[in-house]
C-alpha positions as CSV (number, residue, x, y, z in Angstrom):
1,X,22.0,103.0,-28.7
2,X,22.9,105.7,-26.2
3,X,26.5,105.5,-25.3
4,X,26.9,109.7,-24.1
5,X,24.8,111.4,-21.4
6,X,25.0,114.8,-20.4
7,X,23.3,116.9,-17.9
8,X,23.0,120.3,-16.9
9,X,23.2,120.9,-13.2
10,X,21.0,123.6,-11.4
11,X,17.6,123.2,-12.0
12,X,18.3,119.6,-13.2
13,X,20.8,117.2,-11.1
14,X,20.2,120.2,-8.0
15,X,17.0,120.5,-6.5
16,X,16.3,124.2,-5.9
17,X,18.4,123.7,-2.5
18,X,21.8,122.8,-4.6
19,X,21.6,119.6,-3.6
20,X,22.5,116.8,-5.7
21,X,19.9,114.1,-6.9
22,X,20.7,111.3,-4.2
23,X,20.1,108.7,-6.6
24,X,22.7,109.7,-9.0
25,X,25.7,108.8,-7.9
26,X,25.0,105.4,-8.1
27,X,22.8,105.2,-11.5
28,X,26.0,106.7,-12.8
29,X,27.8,103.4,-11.8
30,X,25.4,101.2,-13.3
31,X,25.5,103.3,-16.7
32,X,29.5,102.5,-16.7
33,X,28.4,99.1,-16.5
34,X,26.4,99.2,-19.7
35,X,29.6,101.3,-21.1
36,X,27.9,104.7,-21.1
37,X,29.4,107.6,-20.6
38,X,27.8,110.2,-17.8
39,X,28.9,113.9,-17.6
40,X,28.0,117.4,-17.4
41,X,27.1,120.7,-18.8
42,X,26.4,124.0,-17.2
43,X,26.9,127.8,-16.5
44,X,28.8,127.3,-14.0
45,X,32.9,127.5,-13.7
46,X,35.2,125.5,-12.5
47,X,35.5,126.3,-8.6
48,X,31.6,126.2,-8.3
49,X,31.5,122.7,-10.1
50,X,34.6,121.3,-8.0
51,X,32.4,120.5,-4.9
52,X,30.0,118.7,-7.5
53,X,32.5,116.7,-9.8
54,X,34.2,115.7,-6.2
55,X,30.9,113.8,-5.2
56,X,29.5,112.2,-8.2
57,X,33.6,111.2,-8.9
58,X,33.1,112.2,-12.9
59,X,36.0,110.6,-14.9
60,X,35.3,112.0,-17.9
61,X,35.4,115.6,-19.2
62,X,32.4,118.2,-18.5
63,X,31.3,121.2,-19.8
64,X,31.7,124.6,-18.0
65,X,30.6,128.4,-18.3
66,X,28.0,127.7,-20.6
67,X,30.3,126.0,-23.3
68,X,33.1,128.3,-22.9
69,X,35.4,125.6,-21.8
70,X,35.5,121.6,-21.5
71,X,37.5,120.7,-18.2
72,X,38.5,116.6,-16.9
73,X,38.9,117.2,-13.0
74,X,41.2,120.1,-12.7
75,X,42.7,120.5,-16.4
76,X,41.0,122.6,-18.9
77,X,41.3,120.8,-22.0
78,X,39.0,122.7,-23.9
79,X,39.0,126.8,-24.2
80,X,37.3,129.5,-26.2
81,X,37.7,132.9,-24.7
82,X,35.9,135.9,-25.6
83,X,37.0,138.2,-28.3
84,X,39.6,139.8,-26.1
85,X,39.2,143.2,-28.1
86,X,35.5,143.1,-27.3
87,X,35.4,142.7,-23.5
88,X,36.3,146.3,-22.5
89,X,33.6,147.6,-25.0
90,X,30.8,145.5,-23.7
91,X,31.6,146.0,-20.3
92,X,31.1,149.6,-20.9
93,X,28.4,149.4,-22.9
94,X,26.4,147.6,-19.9
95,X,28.1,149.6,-17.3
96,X,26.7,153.4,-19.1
97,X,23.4,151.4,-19.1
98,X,23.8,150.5,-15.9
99,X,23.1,146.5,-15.8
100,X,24.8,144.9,-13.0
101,X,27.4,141.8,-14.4
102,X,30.3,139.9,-13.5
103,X,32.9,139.0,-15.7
104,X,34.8,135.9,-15.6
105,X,38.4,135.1,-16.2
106,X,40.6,131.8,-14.8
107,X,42.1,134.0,-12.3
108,X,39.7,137.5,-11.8
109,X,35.7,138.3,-11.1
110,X,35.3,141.6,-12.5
111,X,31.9,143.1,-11.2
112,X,29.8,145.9,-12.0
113,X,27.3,146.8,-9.6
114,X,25.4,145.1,-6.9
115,X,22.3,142.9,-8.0
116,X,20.9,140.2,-5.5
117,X,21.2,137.6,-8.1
118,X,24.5,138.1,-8.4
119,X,25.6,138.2,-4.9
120,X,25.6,134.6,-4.0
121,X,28.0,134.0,-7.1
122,X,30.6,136.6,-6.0
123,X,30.0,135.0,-2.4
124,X,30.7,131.9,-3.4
125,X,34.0,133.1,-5.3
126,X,35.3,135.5,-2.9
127,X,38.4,133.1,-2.5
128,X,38.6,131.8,-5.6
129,X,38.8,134.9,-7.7
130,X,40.4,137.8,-7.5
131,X,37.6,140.8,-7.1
132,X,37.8,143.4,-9.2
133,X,35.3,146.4,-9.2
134,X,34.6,148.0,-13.3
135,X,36.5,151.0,-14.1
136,X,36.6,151.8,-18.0
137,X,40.0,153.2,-17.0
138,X,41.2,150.0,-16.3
139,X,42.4,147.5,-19.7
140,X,41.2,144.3,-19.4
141,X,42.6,143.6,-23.4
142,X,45.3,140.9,-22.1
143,X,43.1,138.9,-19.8
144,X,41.0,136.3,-21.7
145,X,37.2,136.3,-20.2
146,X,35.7,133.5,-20.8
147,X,31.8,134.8,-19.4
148,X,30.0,137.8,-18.7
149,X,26.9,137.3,-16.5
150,X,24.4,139.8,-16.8
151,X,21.5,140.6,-14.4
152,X,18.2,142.3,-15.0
153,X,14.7,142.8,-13.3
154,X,13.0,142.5,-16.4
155,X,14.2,140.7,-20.0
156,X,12.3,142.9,-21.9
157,X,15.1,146.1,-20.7
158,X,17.9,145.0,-22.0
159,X,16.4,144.1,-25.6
160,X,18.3,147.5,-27.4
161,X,21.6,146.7,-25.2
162,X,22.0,143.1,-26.5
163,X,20.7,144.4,-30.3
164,X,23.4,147.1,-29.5
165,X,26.2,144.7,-28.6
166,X,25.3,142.1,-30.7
167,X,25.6,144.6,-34.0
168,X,28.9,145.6,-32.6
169,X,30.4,142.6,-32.1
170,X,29.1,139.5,-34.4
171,X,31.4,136.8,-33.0
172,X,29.8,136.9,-29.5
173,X,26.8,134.9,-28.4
174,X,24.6,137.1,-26.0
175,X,21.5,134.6,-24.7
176,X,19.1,134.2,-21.7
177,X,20.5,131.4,-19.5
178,X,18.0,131.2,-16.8
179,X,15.4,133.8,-15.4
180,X,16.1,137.0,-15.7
181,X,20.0,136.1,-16.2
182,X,21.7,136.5,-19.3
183,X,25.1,135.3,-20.5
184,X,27.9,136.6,-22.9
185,X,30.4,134.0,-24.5
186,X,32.2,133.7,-27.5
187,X,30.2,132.4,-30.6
188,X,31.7,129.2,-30.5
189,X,30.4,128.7,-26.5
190,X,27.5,127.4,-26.6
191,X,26.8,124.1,-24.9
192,X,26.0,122.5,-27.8
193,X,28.8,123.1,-30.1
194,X,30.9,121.7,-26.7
195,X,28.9,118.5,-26.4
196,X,30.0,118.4,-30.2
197,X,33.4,118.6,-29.2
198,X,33.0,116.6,-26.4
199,X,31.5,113.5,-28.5
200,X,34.1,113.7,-31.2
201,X,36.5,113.1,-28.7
202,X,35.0,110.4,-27.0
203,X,33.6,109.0,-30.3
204,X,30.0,109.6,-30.4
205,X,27.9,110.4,-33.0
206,X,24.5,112.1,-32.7
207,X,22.4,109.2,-32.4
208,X,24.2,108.1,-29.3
209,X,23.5,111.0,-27.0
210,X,21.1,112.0,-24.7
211,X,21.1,114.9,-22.7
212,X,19.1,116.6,-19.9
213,X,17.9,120.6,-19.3
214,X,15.6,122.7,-17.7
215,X,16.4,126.3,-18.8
216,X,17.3,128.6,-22.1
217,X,21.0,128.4,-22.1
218,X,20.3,124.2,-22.4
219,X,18.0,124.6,-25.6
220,X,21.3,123.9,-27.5
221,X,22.1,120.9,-26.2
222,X,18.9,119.2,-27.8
223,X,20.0,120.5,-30.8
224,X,22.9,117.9,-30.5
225,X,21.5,114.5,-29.3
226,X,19.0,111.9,-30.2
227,X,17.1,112.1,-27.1
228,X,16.3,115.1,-25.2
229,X,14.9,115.6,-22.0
230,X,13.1,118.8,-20.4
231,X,12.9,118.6,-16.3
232,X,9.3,119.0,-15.2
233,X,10.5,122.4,-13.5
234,X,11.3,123.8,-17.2
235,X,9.6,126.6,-19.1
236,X,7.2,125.3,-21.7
237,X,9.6,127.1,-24.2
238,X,12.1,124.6,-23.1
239,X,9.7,121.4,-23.1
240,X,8.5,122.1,-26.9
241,X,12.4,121.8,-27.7
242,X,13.0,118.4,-26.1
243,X,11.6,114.6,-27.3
244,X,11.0,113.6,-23.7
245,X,10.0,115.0,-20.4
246,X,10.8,113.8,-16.4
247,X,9.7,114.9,-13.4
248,X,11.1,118.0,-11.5
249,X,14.8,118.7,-10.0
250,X,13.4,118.5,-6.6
251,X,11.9,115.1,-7.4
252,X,15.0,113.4,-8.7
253,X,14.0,113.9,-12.4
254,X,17.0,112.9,-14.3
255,X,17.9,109.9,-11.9
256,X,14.2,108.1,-12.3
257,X,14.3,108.8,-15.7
258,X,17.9,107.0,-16.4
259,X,16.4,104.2,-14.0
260,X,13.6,103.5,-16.6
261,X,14.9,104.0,-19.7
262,X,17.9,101.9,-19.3
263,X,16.0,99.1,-16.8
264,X,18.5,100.1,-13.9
């Protein structure tokens, strides 16, 4: 019996527009009714989920910046940082080979480099953060990061830079999140180890969860649950890792599927 869902949010409750399944909301109410539990994991961090958390009204804690922290409403009650001594290395490393990123802390955005899919990110976080442009001169060693987002034209470039980093530092987890996007957290953030978290808290077991995906950085989370589900927008990568499939994000995928499988 299913008593946990989680779901990741672009590509999966947002159509390719950002807007939210319009069925949602309310299949979340009639899953309280049947006492389970509806949340969230995704890449995202905490001022671009606040507009998302505020309309579906989520009462119970979500996953944020790929696993790097667990958040209920405003209060971070789950953190794991970055190595703090490896943050000024790798953001060197990428800079000399000249991949664009931005890293993230609670309080500062520090970016390398323009890249169009970045731009909408430090956009959207021009108020939030603090904007800080990369200078190796500057140390970064007492700031914990929780993300570095990297961006390339093509994955097969930065192969040697994340065998590079990934030699160096051991305790970091360097992995493709979506596209051509790639993500840098602490070894410990990865969605799925959070949903682990997440369900021991809330007193779940494996058998009880189900959770829903559409890109690389969600391949974790089907690691973790009973019943996974790949969006019909996913890679076929990502559909040979889940035990179900739904329709796409811009077709209400997750919503329908709830409505089925638990005769909403």
């Amino acid at each position: 019996m299913i008593k946990l869902v989680v779901a990741d949010c672009d590509g999966t409750i947002l159509d390719d527009h950002k807007k939210i399944d319009p069925q949602l909301k309310e299949v979340i109410k009639l899953l309280k009714q049947k006492n389970i539990i509806f949340t969230l994991a995704t890449g995202r961090n905490i001022f671009l989920m606040e507009e998302v958390v505020q309309d579906l009204d989520l009462e119970y804690p979500y996953i944020i910046n790929n696993g790097a922290n667990i958040y209920q409403k405003n209060k971070m009650i789950e953190n794991y940082s970055l190595p703090k001594e490896a943050v000024q290395p790798i953001c060197s490393i990428l800079e000399n080979e000249n991949f664009p990123f931005l890293a993230y802390s609670e309080k500062e955005l520090v970016i390398y480099s323009k890249h169009q899919l970045l731009e909408g990110f430090k956009e959207k976080l021009k108020n939030k953060l603090e904007h800080i442009e990369f200078n190796p001169s500057i140390n970064f060693s007492n700031i914990p990061f929780f993300k570095i987002t990297i961006a390339t034209d093509d994955v097969e470039d930065i192969k040697e830079t994340k065998k590079q980093i990934e030699e160096l530092f051991p305790n970091i987890n360097f992995k493709r999140s979506e596209g051509t996007l790639f993500t840098i957290t602490s070894s410990q953030a990865t969605k799925g180890n959070a949903i682990q978290t997440l369900a021991s808290m809330l007193g779940c077991k494996k058998d009880e969860i189900m959770v829903f995906g559409d890109n690389y950085n969600d391949i974790t989370m089907f690691d973790v649950a009973s019943v996974g589900v790949a969006m019909g927008n996913s890679d076929q990568t990502i559909k040979q890792c889940a035990t179900h499939e739904t329709s796409d994000n811009n077709h209400n995928g997750v919503s329908e599927f709830l409505i089925k499988y638990f005769g909403l």
